[in-house]
PyMOL commands that place a pseudoatom at each C-alpha (Angstrom):
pseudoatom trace, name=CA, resn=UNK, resi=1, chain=A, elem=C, hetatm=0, pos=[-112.258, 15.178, -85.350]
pseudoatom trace, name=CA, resn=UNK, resi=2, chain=A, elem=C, hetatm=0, pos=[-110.256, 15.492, -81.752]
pseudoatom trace, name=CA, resn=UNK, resi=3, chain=A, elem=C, hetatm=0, pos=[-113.533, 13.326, -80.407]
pseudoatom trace, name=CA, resn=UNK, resi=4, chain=A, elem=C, hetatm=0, pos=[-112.573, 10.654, -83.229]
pseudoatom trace, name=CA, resn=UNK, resi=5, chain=A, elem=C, hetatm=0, pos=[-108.966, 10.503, -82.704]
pseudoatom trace, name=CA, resn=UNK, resi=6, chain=A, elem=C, hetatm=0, pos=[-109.476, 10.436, -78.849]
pseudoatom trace, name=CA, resn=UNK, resi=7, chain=A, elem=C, hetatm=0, pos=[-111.433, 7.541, -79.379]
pseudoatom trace, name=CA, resn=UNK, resi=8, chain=A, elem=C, hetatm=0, pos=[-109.026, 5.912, -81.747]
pseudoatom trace, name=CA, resn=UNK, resi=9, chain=A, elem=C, hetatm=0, pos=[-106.429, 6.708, -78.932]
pseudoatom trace, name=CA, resn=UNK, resi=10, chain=A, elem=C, hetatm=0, pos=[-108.421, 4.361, -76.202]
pseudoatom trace, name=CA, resn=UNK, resi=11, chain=A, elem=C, hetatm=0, pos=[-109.445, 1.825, -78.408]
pseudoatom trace, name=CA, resn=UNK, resi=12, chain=A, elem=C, hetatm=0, pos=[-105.532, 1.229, -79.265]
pseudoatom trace, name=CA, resn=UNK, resi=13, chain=A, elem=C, hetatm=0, pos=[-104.498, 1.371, -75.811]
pseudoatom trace, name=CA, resn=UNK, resi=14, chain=A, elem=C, hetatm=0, pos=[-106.411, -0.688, -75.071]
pseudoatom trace, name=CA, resn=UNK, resi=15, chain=A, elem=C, hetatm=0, pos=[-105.935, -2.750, -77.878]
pseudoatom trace, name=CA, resn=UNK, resi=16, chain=A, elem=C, hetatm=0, pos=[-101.801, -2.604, -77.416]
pseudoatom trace, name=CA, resn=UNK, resi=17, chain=A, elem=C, hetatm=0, pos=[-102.888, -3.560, -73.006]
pseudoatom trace, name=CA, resn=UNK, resi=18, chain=A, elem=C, hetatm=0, pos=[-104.687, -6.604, -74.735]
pseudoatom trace, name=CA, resn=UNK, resi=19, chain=A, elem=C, hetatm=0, pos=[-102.174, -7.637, -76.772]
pseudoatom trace, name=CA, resn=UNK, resi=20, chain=A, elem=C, hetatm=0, pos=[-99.302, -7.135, -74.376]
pseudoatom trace, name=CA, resn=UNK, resi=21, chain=A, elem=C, hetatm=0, pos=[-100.951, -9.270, -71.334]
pseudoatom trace, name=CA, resn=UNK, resi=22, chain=A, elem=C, hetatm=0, pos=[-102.131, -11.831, -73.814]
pseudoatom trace, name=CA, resn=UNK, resi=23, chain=A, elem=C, hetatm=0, pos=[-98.633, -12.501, -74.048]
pseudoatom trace, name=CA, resn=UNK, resi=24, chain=A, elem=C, hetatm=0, pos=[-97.136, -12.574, -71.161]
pseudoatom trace, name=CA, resn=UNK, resi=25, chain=A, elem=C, hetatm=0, pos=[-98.970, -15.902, -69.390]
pseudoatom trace, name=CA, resn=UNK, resi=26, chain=A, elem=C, hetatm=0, pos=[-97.561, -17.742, -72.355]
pseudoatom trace, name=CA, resn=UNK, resi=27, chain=A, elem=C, hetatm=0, pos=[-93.883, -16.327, -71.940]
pseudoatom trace, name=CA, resn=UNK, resi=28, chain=A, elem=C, hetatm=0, pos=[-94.032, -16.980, -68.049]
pseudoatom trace, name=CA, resn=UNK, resi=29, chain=A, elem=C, hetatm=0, pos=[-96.062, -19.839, -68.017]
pseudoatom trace, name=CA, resn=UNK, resi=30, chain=A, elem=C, hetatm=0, pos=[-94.202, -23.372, -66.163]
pseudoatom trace, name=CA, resn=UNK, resi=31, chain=A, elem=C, hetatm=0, pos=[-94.907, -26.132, -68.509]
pseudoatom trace, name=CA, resn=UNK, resi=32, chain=A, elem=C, hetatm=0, pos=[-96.419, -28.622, -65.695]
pseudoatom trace, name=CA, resn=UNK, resi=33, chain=A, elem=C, hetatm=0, pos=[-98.652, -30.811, -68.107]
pseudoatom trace, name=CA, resn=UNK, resi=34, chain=A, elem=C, hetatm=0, pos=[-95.423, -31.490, -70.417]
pseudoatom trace, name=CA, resn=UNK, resi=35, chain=A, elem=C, hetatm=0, pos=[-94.327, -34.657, -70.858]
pseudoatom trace, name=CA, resn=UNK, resi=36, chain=A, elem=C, hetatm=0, pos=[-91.120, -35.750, -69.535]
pseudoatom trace, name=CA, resn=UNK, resi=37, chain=A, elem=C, hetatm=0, pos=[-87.653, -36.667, -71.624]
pseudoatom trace, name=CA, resn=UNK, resi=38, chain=A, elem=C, hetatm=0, pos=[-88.755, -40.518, -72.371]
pseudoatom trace, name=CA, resn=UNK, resi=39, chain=A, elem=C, hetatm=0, pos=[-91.320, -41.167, -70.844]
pseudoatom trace, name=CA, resn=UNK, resi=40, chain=A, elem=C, hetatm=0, pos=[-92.982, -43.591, -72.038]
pseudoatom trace, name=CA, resn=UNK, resi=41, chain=A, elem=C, hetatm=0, pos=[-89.882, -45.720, -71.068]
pseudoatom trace, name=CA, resn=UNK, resi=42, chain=A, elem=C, hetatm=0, pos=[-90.146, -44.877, -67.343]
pseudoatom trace, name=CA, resn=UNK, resi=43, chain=A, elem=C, hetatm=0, pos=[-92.754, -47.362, -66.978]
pseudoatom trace, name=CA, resn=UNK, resi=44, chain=A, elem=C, hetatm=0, pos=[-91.688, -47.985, -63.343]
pseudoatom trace, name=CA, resn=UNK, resi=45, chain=A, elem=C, hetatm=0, pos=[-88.999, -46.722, -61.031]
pseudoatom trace, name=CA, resn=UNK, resi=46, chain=A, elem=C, hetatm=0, pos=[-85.938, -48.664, -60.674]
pseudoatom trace, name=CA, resn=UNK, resi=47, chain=A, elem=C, hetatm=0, pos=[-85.025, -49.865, -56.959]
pseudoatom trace, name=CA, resn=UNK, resi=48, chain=A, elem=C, hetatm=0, pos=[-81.743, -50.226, -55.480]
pseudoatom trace, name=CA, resn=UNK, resi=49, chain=A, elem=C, hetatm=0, pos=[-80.744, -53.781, -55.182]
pseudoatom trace, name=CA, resn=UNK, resi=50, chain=A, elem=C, hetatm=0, pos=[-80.294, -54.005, -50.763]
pseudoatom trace, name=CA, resn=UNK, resi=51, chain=A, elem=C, hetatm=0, pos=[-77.234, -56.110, -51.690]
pseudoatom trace, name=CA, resn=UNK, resi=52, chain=A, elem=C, hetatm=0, pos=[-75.598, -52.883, -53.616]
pseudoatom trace, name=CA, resn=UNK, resi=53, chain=A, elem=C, hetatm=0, pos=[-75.904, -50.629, -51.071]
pseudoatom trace, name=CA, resn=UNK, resi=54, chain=A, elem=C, hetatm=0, pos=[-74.704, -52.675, -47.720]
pseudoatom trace, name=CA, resn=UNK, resi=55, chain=A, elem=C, hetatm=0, pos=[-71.403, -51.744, -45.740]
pseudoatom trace, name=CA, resn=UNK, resi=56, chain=A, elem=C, hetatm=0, pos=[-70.217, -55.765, -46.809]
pseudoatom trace, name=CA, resn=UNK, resi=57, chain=A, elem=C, hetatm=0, pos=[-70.432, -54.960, -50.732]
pseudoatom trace, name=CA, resn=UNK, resi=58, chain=A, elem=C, hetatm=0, pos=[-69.053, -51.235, -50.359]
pseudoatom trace, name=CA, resn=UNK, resi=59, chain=A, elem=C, hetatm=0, pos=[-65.641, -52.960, -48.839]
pseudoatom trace, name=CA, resn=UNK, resi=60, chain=A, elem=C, hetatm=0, pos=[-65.394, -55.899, -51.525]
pseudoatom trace, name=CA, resn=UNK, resi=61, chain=A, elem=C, hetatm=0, pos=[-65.920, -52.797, -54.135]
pseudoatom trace, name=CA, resn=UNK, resi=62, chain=A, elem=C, hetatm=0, pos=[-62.898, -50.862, -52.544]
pseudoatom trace, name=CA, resn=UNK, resi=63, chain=A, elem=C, hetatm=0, pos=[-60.827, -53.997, -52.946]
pseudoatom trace, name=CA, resn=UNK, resi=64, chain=A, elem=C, hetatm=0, pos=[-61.980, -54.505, -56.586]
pseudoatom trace, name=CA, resn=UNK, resi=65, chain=A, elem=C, hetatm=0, pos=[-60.374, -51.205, -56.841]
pseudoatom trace, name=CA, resn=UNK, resi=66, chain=A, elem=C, hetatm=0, pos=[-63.946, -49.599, -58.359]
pseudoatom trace, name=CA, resn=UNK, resi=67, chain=A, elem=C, hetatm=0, pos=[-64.677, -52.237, -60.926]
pseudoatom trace, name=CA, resn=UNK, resi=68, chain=A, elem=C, hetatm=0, pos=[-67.739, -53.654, -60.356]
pseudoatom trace, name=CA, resn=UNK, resi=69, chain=A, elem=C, hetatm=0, pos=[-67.754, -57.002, -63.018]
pseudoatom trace, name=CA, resn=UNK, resi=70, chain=A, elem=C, hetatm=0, pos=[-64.573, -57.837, -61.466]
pseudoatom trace, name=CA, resn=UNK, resi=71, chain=A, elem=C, hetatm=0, pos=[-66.801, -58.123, -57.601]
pseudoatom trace, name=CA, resn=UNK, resi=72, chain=A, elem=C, hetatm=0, pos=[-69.378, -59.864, -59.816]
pseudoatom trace, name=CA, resn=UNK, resi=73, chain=A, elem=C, hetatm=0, pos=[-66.709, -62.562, -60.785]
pseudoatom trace, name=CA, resn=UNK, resi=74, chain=A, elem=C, hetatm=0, pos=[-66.096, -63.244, -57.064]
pseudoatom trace, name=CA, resn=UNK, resi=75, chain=A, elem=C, hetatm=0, pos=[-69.455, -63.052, -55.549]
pseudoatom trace, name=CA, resn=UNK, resi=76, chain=A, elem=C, hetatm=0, pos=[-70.746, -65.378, -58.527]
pseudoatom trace, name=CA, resn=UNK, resi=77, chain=A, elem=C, hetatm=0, pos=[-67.858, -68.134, -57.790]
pseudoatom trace, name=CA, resn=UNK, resi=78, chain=A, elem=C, hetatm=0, pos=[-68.359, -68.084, -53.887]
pseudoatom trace, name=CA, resn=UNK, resi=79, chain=A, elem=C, hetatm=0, pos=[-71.843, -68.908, -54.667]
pseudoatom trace, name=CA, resn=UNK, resi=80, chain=A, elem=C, hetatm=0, pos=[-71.000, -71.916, -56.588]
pseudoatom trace, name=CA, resn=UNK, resi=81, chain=A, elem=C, hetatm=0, pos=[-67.939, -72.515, -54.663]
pseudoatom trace, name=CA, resn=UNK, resi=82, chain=A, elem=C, hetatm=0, pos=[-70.101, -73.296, -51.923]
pseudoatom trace, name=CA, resn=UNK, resi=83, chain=A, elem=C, hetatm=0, pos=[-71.323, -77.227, -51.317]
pseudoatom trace, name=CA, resn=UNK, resi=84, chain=A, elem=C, hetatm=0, pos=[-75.397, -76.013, -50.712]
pseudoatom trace, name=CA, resn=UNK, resi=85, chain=A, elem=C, hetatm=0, pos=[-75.431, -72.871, -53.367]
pseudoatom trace, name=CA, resn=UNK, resi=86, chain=A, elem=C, hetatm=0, pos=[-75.358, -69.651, -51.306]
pseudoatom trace, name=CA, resn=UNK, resi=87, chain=A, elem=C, hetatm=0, pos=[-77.711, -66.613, -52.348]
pseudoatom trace, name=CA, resn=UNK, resi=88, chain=A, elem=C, hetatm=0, pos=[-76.560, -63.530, -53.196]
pseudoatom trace, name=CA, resn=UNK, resi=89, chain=A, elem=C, hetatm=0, pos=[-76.515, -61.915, -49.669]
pseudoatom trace, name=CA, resn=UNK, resi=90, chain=A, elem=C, hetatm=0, pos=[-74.880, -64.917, -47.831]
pseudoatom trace, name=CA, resn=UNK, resi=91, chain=A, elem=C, hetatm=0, pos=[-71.352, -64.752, -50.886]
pseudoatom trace, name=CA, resn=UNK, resi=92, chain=A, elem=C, hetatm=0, pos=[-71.278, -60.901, -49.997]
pseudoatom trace, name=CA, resn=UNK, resi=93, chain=A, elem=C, hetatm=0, pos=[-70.782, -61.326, -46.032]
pseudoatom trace, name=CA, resn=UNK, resi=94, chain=A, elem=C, hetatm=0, pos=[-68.712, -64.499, -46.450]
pseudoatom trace, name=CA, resn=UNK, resi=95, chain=A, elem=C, hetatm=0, pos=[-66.882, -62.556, -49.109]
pseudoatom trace, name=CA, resn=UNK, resi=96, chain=A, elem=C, hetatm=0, pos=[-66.754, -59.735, -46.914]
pseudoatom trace, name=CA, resn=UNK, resi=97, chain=A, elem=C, hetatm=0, pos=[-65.565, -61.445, -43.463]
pseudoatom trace, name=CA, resn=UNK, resi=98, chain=A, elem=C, hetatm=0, pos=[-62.923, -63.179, -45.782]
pseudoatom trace, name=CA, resn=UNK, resi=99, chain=A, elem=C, hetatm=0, pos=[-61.108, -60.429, -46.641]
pseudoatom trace, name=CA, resn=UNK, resi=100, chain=A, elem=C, hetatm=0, pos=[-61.612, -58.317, -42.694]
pseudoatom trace, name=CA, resn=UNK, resi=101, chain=A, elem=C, hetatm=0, pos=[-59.872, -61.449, -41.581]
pseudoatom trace, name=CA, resn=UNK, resi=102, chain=A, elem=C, hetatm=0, pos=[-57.386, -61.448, -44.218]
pseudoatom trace, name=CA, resn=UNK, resi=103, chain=A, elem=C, hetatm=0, pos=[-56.180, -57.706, -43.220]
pseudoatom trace, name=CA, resn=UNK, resi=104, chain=A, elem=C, hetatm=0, pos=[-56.203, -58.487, -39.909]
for i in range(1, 104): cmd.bond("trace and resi %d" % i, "trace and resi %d" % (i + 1))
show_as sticks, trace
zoom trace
């Protein structure tokens, strides 16, 4: 009877030791492989435009006060202002030189 109930003793240890590190790779475990929050509409990163970023647009957008559709007005009717259509880049820098000149 003791030889029984020793062996009953191991075999739940052991059980319990099974049960208890069965467990714990799935509480600690770093889901990797999971998808990210919308992912399928990340289908490519997003660049920075290079004409958002420069020193000329960062100065025009502290004299729009912040609001960027406001910068968008004036950058939109220097390009059309002008007699061959400027792009994008060359209405920033005139833009910009405008308005250094204009504080000086």
């Amino acid at each position: 009877m003791v030889e029984f109930l020793s062996i009953m003793a191991v075999v739940l240890l052991a059980l319990l030791i099974w049960v208890i590190r069965s467990r714990r790779p799935q509480a600690n475990r770093i889901l990797d492989d999971s998808p990210g929050y919308a992912r399928h509409t990340q289908t490519r990163p997003v660049d920075v435009p290079s004409q958002m970023t420069g020193r000329d647009y960062g100065i025009l957008l502290r004299a729009a006060h912040g609001d960027r559709s406001r910068l968008e007005t004036w950058v939109v009717a220097e390009q059309q202002r002008a007699t061959p259509p400027l792009s994008r880049d060359e209405a920033i820098e005139r833009l910009a030189e405008r308005l250094r000149l204009s504080r000086s």
